[in-house]
MARLOSE-745251 format. One record per residue: residue in three letters; x negated, y negated, z of N, C-alpha, C, CB in turn. Coordinates in steps of 0.05 Angstrom, whole numbers, m for minus. Each point is the difference from the previous one (the first is absolute). Glycine has a CB too. Layout:
<atoms>
- ALA X Y Z X Y Z X Y Z X Y Z .
...
</atoms>
This chain:
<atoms>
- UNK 140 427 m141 3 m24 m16 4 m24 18 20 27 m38 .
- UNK m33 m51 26 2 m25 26 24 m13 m3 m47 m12 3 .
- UNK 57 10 m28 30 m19 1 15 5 m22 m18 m38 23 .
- UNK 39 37 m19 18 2 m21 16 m23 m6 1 43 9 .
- UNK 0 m55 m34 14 m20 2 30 m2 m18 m49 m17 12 .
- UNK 73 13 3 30 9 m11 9 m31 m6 14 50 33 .
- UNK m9 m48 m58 13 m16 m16 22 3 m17 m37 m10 6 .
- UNK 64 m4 9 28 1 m14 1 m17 m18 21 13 35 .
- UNK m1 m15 m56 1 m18 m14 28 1 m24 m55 m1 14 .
- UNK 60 m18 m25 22 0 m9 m1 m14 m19 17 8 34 .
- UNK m30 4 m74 5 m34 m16 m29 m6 3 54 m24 14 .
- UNK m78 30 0 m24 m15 m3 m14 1 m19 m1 2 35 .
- UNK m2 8 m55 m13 1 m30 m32 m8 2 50 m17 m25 .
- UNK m28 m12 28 m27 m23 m10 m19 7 28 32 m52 m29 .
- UNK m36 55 51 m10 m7 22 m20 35 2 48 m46 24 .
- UNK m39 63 m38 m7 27 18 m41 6 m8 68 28 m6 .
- UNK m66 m41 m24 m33 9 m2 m17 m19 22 3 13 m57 .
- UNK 6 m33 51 m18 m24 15 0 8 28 13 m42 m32 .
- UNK 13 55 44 5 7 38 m31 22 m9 76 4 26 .
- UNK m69 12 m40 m20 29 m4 m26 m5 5 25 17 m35 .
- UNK m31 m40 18 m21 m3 m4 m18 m11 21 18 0 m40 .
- UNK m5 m22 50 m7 m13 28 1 26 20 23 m52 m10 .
- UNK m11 66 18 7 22 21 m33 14 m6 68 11 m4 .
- UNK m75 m3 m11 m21 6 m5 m23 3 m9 24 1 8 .
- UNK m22 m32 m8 m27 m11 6 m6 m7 24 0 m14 m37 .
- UNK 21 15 63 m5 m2 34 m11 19 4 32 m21 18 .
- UNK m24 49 m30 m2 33 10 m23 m2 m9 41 28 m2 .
- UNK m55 m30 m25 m22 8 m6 m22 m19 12 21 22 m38 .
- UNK m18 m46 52 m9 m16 9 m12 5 27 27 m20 m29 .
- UNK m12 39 47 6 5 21 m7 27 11 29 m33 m10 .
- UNK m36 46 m14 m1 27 m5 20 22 11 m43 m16 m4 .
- UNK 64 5 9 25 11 2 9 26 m13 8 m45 5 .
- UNK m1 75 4 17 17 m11 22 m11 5 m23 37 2 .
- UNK 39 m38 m31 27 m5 2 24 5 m23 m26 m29 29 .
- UNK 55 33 m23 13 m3 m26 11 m18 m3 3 32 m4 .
- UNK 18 m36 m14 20 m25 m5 24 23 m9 m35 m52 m21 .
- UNK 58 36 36 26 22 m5 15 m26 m10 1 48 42 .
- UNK 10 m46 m69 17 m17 m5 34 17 m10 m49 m35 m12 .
- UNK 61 22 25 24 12 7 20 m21 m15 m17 25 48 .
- UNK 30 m20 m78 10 m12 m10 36 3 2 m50 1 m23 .
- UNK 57 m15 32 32 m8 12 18 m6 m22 m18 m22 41 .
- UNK 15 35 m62 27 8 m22 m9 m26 m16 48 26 31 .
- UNK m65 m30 m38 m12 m29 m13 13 13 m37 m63 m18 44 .
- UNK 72 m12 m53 11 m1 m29 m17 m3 m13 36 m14 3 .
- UNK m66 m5 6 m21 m6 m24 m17 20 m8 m3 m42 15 .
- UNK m17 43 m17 m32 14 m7 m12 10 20 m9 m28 m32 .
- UNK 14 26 58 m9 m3 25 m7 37 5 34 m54 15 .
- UNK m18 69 m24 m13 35 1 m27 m2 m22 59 32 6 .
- UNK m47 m40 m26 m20 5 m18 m25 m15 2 35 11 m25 .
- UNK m37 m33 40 m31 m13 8 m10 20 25 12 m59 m11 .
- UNK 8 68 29 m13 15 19 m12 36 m10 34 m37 35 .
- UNK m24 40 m55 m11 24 m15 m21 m4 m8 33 13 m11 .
- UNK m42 m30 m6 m17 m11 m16 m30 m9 19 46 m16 m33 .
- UNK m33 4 56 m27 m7 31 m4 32 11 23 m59 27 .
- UNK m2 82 m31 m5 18 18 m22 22 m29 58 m8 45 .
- UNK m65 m7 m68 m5 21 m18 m46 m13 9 70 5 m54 .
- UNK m58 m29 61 m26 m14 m8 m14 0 36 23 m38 m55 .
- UNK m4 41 77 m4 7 21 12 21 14 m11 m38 m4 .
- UNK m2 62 10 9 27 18 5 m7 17 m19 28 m11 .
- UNK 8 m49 34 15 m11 17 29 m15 3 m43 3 2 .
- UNK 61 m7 m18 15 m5 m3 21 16 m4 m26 m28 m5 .
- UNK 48 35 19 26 12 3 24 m12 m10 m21 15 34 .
- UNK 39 m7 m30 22 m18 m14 32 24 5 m44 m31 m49 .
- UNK 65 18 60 29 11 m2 10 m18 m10 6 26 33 .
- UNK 14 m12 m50 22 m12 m3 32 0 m3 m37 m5 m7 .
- UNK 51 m11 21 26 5 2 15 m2 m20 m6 m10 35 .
- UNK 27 31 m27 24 0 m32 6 m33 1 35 57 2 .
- UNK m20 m71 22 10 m22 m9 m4 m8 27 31 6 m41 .
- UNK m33 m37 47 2 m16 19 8 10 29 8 m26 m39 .
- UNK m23 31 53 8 11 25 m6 m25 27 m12 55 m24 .
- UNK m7 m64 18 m5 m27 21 m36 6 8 63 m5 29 .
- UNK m67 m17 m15 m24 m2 8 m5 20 20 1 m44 m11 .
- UNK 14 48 28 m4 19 23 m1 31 m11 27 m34 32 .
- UNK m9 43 m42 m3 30 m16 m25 4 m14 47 0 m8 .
- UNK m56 m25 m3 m26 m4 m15 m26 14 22 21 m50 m29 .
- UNK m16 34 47 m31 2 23 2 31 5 1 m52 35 .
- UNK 24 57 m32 14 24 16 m13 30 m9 48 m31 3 .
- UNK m53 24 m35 m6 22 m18 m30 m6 5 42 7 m37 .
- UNK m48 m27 38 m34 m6 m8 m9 12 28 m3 m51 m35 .
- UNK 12 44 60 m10 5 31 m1 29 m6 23 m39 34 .
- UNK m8 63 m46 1 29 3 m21 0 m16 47 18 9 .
- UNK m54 m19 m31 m27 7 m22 m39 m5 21 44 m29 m57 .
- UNK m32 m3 58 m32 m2 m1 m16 7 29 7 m38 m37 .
- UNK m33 36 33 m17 20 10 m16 m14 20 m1 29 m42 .
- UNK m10 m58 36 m22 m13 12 8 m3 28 m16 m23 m41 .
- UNK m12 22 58 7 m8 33 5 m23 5 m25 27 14 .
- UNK 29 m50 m31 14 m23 m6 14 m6 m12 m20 m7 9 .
- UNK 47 m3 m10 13 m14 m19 13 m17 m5 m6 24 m3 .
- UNK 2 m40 m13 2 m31 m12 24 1 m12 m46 m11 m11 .
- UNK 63 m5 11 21 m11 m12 m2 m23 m14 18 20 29 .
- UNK m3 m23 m56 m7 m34 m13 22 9 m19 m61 m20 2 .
- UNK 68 m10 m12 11 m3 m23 m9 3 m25 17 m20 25 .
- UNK 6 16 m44 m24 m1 m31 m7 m21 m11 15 33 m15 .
- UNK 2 m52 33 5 m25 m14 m30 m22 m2 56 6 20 .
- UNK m71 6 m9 m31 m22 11 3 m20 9 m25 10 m28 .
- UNK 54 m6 45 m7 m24 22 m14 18 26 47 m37 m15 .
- UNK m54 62 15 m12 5 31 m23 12 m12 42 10 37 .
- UNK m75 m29 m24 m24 10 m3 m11 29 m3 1 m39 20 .
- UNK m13 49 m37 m16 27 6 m28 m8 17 20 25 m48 .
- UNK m32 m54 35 m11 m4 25 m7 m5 32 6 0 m35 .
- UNK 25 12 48 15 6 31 m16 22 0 53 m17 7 .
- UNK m59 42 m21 m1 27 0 m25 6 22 21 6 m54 .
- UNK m40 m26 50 m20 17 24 3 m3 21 m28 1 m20 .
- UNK 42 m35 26 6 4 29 23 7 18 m28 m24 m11 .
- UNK 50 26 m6 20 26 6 m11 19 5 29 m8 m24 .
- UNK m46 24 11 m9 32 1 m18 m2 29 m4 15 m61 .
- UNK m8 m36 55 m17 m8 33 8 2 28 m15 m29 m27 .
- UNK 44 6 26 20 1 21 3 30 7 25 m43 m16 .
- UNK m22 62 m3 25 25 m1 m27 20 17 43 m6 m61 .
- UNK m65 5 46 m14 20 2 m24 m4 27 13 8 m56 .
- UNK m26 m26 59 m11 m16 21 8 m15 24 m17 1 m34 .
- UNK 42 m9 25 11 m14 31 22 13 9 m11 m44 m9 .
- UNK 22 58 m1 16 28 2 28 m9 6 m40 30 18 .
- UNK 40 m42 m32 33 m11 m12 24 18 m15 m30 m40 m10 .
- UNK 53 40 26 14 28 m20 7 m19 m24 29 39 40 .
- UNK m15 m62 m36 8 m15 m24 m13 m32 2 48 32 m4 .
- UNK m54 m32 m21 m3 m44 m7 16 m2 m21 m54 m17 7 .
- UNK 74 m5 5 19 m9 m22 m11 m27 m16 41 22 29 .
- UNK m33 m27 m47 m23 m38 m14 24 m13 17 m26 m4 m70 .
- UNK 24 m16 67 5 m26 4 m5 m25 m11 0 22 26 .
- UNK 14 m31 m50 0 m25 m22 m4 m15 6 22 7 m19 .
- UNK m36 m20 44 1 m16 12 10 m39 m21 m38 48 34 .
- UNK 22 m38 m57 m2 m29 m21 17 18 m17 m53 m32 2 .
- UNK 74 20 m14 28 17 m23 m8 m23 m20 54 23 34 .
- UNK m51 m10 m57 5 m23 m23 26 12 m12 m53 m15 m14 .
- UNK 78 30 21 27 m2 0 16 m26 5 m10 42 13 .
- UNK 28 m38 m26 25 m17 3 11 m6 30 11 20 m45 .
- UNK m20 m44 52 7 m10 35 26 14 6 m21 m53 0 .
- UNK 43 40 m26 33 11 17 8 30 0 21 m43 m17 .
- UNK m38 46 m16 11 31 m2 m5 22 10 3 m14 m28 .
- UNK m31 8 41 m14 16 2 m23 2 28 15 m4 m53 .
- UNK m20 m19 60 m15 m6 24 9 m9 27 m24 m9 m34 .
- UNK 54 m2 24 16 m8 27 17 17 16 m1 m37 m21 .
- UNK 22 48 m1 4 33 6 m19 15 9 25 1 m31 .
- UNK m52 16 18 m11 13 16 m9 m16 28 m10 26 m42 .
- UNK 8 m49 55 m8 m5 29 24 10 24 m29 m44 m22 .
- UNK 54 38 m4 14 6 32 7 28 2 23 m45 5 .
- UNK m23 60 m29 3 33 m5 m26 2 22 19 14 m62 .
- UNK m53 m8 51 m18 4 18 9 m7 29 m31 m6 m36 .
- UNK 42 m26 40 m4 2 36 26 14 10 m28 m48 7 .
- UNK 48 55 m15 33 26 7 m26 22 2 61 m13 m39 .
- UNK m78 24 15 m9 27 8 m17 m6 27 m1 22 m52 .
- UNK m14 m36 57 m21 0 19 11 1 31 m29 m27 m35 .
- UNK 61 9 30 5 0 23 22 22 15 m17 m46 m14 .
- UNK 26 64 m14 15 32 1 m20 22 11 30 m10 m45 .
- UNK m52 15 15 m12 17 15 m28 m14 14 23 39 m33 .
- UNK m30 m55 54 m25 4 12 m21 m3 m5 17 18 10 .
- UNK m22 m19 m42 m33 m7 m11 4 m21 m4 m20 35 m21 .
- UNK m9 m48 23 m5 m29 m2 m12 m1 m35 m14 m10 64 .
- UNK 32 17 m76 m14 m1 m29 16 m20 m11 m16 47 m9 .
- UNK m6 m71 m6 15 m20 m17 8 3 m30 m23 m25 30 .
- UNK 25 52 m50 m8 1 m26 16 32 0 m53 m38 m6 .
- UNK 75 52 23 7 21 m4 1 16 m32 19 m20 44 .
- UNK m12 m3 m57 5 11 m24 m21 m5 m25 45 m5 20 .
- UNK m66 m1 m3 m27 2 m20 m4 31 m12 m27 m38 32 .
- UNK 19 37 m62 m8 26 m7 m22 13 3 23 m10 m22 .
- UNK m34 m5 33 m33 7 1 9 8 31 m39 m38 m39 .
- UNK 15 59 34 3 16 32 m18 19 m2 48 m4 11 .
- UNK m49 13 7 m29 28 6 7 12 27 m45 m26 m22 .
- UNK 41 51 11 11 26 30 m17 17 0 48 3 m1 .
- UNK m60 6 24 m5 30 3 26 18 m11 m33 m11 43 .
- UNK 17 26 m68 18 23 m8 17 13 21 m33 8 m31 .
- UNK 22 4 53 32 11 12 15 m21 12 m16 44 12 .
- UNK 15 m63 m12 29 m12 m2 18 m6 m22 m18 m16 31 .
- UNK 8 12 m51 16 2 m30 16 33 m8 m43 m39 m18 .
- UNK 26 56 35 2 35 1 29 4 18 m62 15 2 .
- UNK 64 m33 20 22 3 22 14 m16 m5 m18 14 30 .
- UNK 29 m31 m50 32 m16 10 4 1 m28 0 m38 45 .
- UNK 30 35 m47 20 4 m18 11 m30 m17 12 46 35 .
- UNK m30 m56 m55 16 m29 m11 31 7 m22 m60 m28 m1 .
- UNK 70 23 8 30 7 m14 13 m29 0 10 53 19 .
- UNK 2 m54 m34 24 m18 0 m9 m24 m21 17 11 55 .
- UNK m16 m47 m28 m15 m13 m15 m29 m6 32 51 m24 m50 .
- UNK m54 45 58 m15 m6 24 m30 m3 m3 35 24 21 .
- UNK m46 m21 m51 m24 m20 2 m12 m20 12 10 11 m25 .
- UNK 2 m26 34 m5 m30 10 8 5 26 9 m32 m41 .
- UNK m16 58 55 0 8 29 m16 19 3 41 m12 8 .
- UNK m60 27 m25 m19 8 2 m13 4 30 2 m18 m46 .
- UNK m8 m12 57 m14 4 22 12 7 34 m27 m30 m34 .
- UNK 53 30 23 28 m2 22 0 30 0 35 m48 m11 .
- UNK m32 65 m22 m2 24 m2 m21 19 13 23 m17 m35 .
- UNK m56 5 32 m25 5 15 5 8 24 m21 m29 m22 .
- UNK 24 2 47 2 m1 17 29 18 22 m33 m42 m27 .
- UNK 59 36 19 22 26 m1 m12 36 2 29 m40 m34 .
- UNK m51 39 15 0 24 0 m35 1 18 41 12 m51 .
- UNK m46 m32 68 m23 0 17 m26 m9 m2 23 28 7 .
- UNK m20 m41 m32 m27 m12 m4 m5 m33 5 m3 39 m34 .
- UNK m7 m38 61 5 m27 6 m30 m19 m4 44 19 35 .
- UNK m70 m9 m53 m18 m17 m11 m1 m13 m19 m14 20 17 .
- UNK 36 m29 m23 13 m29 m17 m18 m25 3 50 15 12 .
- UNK m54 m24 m29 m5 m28 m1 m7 m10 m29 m16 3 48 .
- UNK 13 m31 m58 8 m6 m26 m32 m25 m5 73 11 5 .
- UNK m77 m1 m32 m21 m25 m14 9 m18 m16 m30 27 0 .
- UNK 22 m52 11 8 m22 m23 m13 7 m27 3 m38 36 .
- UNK 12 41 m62 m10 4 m24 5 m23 m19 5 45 9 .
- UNK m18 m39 m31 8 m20 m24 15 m1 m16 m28 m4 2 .
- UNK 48 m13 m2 30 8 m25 m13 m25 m25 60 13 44 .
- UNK m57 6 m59 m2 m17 m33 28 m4 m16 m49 24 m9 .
- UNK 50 m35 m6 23 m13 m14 0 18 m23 m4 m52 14 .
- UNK 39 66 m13 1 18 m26 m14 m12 m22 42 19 13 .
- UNK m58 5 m31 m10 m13 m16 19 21 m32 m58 m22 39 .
- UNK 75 30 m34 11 21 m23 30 m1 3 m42 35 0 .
- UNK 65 m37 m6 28 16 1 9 m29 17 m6 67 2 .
- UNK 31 m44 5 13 m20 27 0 13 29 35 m20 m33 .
- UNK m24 17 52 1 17 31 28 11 m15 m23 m33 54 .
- UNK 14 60 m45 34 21 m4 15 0 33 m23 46 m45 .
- UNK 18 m70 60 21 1 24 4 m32 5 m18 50 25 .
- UNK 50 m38 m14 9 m35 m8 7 m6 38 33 1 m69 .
- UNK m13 m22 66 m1 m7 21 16 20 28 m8 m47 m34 .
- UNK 30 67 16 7 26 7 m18 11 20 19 6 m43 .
- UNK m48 m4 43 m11 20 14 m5 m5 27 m16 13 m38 .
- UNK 22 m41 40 m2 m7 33 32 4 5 m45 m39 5 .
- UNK 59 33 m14 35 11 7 m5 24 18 25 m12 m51 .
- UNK m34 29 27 m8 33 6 m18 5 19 5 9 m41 .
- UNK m30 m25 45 m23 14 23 21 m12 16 m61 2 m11 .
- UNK 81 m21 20 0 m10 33 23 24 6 m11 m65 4 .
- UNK 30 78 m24 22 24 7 m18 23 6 41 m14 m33 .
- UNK m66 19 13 m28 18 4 m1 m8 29 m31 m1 m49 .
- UNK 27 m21 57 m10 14 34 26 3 15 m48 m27 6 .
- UNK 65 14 m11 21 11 19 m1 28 0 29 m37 m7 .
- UNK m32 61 m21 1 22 6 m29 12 8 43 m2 m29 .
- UNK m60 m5 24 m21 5 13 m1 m1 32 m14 m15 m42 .
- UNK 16 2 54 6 m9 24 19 20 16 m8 m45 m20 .
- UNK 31 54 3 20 13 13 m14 41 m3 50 m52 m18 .
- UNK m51 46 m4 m30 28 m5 m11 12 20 m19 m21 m33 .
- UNK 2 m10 33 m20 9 17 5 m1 40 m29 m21 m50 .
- UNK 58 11 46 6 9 35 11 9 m6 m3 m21 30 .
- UNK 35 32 m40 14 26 13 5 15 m32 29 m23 55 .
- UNK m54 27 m74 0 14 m16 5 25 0 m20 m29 m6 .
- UNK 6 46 31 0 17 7 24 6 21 m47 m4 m16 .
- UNK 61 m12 28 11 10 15 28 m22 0 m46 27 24 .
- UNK 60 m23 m55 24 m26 1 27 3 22 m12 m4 m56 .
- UNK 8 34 74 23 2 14 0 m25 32 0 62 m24 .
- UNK m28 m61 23 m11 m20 29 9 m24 m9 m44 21 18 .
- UNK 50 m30 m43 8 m27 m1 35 m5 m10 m59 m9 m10 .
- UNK 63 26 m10 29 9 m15 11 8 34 m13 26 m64 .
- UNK m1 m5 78 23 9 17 1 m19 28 m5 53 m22 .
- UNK m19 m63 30 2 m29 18 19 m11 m2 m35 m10 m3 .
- UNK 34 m6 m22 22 m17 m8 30 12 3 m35 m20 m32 .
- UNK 34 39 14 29 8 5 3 10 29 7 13 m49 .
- UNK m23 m11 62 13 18 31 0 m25 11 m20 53 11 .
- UNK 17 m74 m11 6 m31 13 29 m14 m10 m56 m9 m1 .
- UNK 52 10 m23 28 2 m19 23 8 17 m25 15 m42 .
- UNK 17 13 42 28 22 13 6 m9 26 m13 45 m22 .
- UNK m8 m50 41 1 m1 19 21 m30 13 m47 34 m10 .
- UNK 37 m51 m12 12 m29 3 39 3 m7 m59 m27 m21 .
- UNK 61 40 1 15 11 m7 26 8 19 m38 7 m29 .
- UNK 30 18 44 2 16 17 13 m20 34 m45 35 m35 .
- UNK 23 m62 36 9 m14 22 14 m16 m4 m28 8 18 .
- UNK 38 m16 m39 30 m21 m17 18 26 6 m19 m40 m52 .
- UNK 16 68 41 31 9 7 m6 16 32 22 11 m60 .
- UNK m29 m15 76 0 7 25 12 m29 15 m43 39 m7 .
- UNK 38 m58 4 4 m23 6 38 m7 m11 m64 m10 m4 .
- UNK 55 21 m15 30 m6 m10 19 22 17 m16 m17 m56 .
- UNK 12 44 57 21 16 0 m3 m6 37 m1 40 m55 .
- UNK m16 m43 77 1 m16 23 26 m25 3 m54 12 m2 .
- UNK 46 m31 m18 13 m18 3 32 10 m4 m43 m29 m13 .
- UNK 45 35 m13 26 6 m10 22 20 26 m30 m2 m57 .
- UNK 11 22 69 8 20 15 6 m15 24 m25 38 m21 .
- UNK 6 m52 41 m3 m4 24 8 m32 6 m35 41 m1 .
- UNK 23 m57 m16 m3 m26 9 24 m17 m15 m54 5 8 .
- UNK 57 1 m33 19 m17 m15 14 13 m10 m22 m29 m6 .
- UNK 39 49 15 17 22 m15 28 m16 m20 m13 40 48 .
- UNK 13 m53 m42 21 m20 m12 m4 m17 m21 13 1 38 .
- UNK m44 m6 m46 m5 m19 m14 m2 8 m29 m19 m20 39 .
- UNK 6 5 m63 2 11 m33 m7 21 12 m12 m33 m41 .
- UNK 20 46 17 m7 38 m12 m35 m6 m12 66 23 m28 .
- UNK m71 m3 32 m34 1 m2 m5 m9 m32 m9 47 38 .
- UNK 25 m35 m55 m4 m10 m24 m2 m29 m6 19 38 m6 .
- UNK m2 m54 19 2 m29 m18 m28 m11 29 73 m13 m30 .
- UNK m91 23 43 m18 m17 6 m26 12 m15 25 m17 46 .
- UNK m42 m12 m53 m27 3 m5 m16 24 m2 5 m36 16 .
- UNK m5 40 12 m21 18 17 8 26 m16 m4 m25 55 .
- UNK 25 32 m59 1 30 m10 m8 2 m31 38 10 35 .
- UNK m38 m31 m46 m14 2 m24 m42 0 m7 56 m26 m4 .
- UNK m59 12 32 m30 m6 4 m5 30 6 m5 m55 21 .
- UNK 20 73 3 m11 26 7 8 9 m31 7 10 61 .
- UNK 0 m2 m74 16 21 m22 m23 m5 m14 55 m2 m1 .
- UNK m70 m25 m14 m7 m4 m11 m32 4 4 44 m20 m8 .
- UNK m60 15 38 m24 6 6 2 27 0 m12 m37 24 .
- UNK 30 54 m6 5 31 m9 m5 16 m22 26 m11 22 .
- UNK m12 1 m43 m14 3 m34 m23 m3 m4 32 m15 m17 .
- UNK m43 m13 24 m23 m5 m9 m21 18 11 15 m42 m7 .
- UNK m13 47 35 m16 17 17 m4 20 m10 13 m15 33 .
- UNK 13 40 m50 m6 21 m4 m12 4 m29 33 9 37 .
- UNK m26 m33 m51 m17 1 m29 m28 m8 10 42 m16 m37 .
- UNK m51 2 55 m22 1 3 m17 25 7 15 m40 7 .
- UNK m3 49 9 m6 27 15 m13 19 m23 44 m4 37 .
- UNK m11 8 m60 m9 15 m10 m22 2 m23 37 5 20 .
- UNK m35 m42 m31 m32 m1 m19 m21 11 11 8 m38 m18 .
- UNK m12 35 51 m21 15 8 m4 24 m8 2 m22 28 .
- UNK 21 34 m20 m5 39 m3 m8 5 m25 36 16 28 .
- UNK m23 m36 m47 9 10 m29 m38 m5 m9 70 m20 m12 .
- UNK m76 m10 17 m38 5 0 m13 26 10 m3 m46 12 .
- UNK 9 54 9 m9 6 17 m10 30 m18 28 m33 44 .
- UNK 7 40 m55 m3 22 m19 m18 0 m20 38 4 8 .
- UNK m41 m20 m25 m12 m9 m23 m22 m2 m1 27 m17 m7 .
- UNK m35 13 27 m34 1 11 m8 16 m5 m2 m17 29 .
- UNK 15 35 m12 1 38 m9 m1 20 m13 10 m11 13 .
- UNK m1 m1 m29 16 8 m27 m25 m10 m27 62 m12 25 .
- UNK m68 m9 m27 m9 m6 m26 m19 11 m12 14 m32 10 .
- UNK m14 29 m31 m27 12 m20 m7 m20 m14 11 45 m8 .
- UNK m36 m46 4 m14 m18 m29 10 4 m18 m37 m1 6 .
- UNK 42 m28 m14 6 11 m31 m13 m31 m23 59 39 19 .
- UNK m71 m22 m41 m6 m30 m20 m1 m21 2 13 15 m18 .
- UNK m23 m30 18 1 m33 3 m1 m5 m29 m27 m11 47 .
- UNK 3 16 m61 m11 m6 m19 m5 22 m19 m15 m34 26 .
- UNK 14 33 m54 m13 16 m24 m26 m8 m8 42 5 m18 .
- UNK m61 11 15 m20 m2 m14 3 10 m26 m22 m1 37 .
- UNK 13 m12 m58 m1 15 m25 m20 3 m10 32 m12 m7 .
- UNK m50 m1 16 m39 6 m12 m7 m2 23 m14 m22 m46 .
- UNK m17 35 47 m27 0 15 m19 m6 m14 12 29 26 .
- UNK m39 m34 m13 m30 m8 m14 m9 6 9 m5 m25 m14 .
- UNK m14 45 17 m29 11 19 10 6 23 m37 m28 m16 .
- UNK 66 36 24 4 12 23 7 20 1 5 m30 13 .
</atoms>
């Protein structure tokens, strides 16, 4: 199959025949094998029942759905394990991201041998404060954390060679690191197409100004992940063995002094210094031990649930 195209959504009603319909009239245009996976995110409206109704009138069309609200990322998360194509597309439901991108994404992916193209909005018809000024300085923190020169991280539109969607793990709210996730796990043929953003034409945006709060704490933990994810004792136990150590030369210093040099002077207690060692000492060994205690846990864990599904379609 040439592409698969995964679509989350939340509440889109109004928007899902018209996405449908456009989606495939590129494919049949293009002569594209392909499906559409729409992956419905605990939606209150009509939004299962239009995608039943597209999956009765198109076999190409798939469909999950969640018991209740799990987030955008759990969304992709289920759709990345199902589908099949040696491409795959990401978009919203909302029709602000083109199906007309679709051939030359698939082009990039398949011909110039690109692991990922992320869009890039370059022209927003969003809200300057709410929405366009926040994302510049969110985008330039990611670019200048993790290393890619991408202006539009959190564009939905995107296109991967299938095994990279096959190899990394989106959990949390780590959507909108996608390509940080790519690259982490070694895929470093990244690069991004300017696309066309259209002006919601249905509903409202279900994300408020919260989600840049969230992506810039998102990369702090991303970031920390992705260097001593694997190994939190090199940084937990660093720290604390510097800790201890600092520690360690306040009461060496002290019990010198007290013994040798100034035997006469305050008692160790009423100076400073014995509170600075006592206190880096502590800190040192709670550091120490968050390491081990990671270190264990690493070890130790099992998968477990993120998400419920409660329906399938053609899968």
């Amino acid at each position: 199959m040439n592409i698969s195209v995964v679509i989350p959504l939340l509440n889109e009603e109004e928007s899902l025949n018209e996405l449908h319909d456009w989606i495939v009239k590129v494919m049949q245009s293009n002569r594209y094998s392909y499906e559409i996976l729409f992956i419905d995110d605990g939606s209150t409206d009509t939004s299962w029942e239009v995608i039943e109704n597209l999956s009765k009138k198109n076999t190409a069309v798939k469909g999950i759905r969640f018991q209740k609200n799990y987030g955008k990322s759990q969304a992709l998360n289920a759709g990345f394990k199902e589908v099949i194509g040696d491409v795959v597309i990401t978009m919203d439901a909302d029709l602000q991201d083109s199906p007309d991108e679709i051939p030359e994404l698939y082009n990039l992916i398949t011909k110039d041998g690109f692991d990922l193209i992320s869009g890039w909005k370059k022209k927003r018809y969003d809200s300057k404060i709410r929405k366009n000024i926040p994302s510049k300085l969110f985008n330039a923190a990611a670019r200048k954390t993790s290393g890619l020169k991408l202006h539009d991280f959190n564009c939905g539109l995107k296109a991967y060679k299938k095994e990279v969607i096959k190899n990394i793990d989106v959990n949390g709210e780590m959507h909108r690191y996608i390509p940080v996730l790519a690259k982490n796990a070694g895929y470093t043929k990244i690069d991004e197409k300017v696309v066309a953003h259209q002006a919601r034409k249905y509903g409202v945006t279900k994300f408020g100004i919260e989600r840049f709060i969230n992506g810039f704490l998102d990369l702090i933990t991303i970031w920390f992940l992705s260097t001593f994810g694997k190994r939190p004792m090199h940084l937990f136990g660093f720290l604390g063995t510097i800790m201890f150590i600092i520690g360690c030369t306040f009461a060496f210093y002290l019990g010198i002094d007290k013994l040798f040099l100034n035997p006469t002077g305050r008692l160790i207690t009423e100076r400073p210094q014995f509170y600075i060692a006592l206190v880096t000492m502590i800190i040192g060994t709670q550091l120490f031990l968050a390491g081990f205690i990671g270190e264990l846990m690493l070890r130790t864990k099992t998968d477990t649930k993120r998400y419920l599904i409660s329906t399938k379609i053609n899968i």
